[in-house]
N, C-alpha and C positions, 0 to 999 in steps of 0.2 A: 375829347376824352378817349384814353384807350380803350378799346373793347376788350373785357377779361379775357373769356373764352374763344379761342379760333380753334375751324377745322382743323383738323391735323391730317393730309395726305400722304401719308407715308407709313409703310413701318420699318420693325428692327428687329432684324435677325441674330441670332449667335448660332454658327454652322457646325458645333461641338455633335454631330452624331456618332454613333459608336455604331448603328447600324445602317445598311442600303433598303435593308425592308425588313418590313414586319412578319413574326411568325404568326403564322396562321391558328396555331392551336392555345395564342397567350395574347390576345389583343384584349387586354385589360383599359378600363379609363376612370379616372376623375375628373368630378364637374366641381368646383366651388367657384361659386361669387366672397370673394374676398376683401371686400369692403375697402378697398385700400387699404390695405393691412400690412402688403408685401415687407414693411419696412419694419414692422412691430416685431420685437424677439417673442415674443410669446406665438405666433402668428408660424414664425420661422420656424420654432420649437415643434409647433403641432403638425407645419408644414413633412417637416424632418423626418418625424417618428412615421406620418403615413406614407411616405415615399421608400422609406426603409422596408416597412413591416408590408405593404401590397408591390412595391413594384411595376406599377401600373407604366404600359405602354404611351398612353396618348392620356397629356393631360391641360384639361382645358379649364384656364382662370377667366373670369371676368371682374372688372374694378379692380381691375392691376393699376399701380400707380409709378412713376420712374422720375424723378428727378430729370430737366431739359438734359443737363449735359452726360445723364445715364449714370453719375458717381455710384447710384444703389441700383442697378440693371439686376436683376435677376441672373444668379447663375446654377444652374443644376447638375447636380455631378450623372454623368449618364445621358442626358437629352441636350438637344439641339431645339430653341424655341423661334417661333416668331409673333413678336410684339406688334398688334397692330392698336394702336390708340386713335381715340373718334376725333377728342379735344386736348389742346393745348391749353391749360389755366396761367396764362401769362403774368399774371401778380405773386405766383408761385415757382411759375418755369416747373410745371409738370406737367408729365402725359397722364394721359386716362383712357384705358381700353381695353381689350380681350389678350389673352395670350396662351398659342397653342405649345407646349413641348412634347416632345417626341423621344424616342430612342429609336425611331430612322427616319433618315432622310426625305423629305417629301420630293414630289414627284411634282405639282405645281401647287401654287399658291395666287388667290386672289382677295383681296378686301372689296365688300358689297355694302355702300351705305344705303338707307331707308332717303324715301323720296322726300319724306316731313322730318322736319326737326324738333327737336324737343323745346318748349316756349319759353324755360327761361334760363338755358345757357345757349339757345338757338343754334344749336348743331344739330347733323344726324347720328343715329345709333349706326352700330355696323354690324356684319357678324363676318370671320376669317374664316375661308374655305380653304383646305390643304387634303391632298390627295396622296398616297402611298402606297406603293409599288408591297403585296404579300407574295412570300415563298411558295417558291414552286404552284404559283395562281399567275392568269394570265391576264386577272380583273386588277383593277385597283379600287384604293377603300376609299370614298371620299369622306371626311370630315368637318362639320360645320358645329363653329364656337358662335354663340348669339348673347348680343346681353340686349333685348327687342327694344324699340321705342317706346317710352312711359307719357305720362300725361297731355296725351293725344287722344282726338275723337278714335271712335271705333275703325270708322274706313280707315284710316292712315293708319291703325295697327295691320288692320285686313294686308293691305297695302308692302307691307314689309315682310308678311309671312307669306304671299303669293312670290317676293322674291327668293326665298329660300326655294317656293315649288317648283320654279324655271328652274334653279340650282338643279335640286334634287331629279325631277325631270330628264336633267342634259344628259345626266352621270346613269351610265350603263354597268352598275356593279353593284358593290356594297354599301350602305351608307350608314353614317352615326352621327348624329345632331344631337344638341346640348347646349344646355346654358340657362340663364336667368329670362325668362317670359314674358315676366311682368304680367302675368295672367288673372292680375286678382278680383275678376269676377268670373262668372258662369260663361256668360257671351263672349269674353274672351277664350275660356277655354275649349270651348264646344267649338267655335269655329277652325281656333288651333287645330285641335284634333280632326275634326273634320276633311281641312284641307290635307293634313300629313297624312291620315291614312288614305288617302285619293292616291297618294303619289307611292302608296303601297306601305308606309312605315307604320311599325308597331310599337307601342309607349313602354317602358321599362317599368312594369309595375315592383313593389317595396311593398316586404311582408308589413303587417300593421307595427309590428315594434320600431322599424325602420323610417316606416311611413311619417309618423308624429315628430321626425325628427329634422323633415323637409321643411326650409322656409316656407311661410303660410302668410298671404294676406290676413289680418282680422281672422286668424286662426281658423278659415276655413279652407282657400284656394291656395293651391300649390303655386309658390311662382318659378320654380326649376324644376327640369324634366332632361330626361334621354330618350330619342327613340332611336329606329335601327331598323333597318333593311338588310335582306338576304347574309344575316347573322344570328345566332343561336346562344342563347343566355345560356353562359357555361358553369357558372355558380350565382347565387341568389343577391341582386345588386342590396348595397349597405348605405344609410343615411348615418352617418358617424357623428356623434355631437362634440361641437370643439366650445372651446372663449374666445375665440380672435374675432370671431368674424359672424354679423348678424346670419349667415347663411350656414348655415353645415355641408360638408363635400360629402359628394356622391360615387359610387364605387359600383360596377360594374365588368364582369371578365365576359367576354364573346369568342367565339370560334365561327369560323364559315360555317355556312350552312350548307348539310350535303346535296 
């Protein structure tokens, strides 16, 4: 019998940049889990208006979904992306994964999948690190998309977010982590947090009007978050309520920190 889901080792670029590096005084981001939604015009719709109306530099999906042969690939006017998917759904011929876009060019790029895999499409989660060269700085900003492993014991969560801390750890600059958590209880968050602020990061806190508007386990634990190293919150980040997609995007602008 075929097995549905396979690993997927590889991703997908589109090298469409308009810029070599990031300005320093406009590194704005969005985080949404999109539920595979990429393909829904309504989804497109709400996609549209907020890329319009923020402009955001670096913008990071998770539950992106593509068609095998890419006929609905994502294309963004302004950014250059790379598509990394965990699984292939071979009964569908789709991918399923994170996807970072940019308006510059990255500097390097790697995919990190977790050690356990999820128990019943028995793949691993991943999360895409991409790095980018800012103006007139001699650091680069590293960037980490995560959508973490779900129903798994606790260690194999531990497990996947101690690989971000090696990440985060290696990287001598500035950092911005993001994405979906899967955090939905207390022990998972505490320890998340825990280990990220070790590695020095700090969590992108949302005033309460904003706050209510962040995916919620059982309406209590947040399952999406940002944090951020040796950067400085340059306006107040926005949980935006949409219809496409069970999560709402997240809106954040940063500048170096002096």
């Amino acid at each position: 019998m075929k097995k549905r889901f396979a690993q997927a080792d590889y991703f997908i670029e589109d090298h469409e940049y308009p810029q070599k590096e990031l300005i320093n005084k406009n590194i704005s981001l969005l985080n949404w889990n999109i539920q595979k939604k990429n393909c829904d015009p309504v989804w497109g719709a709400e996609f549209k208006h907020i890329i319009e109306k923020y402009t955001p530099e670096l913008i990071l999906l998770q539950e992106c979904q593509f068609q095998k042969g890419l006929e609905n690939i994502l294309h963004i006017e302004h950014y250059g992306f790379i598509f990394a998917p965990n699984f292939l759904d071979t009964f569908k011929d789709r991918h399923s994964g994170v996807l970072t876009a940019s308006s510059a060019n990255h500097q390097c790029v790697s995919v990190i999948r977790s050690h356990a895999f999820e128990p019943l499409i028995k793949v691993p989660k991943i999360f895409l690190s991409t790095s980018y060269a800012i103006d007139n700085e001699n650091k680069e900003l590293l960037v980490l998309n995560i959508h973490a492993i779900n129903f798994v014991g606790f260690w194999k969560f531990i497990s996947q977010i101690q690989q971000l801390e090696f990440s985060i750890r290696s990287h001598n600059g500035p950092v911005i982590l993001s994405g979906d958590f899967n955090t939905w209880n207390r022990k998972r968050t505490n320890i998340l947090d825990k280990i990220l602020t070790g590695c020095g990061l700090e969590k992108v806190q949302f005033h309460a009007d904003h706050e209510k508007n962040i995916k919620k386990f059982l309406f209590n634990h947040s399952l999406d978050h940002i944090y951020y190293r040796g950067l400085e919150i340059d306006m107040p980040a926005e949980a935006i309520k949409t219809k496409s997609s069970d999560h709402n995007p997240l809106l954040v602008k940063f500048k170096l920190s002096l």
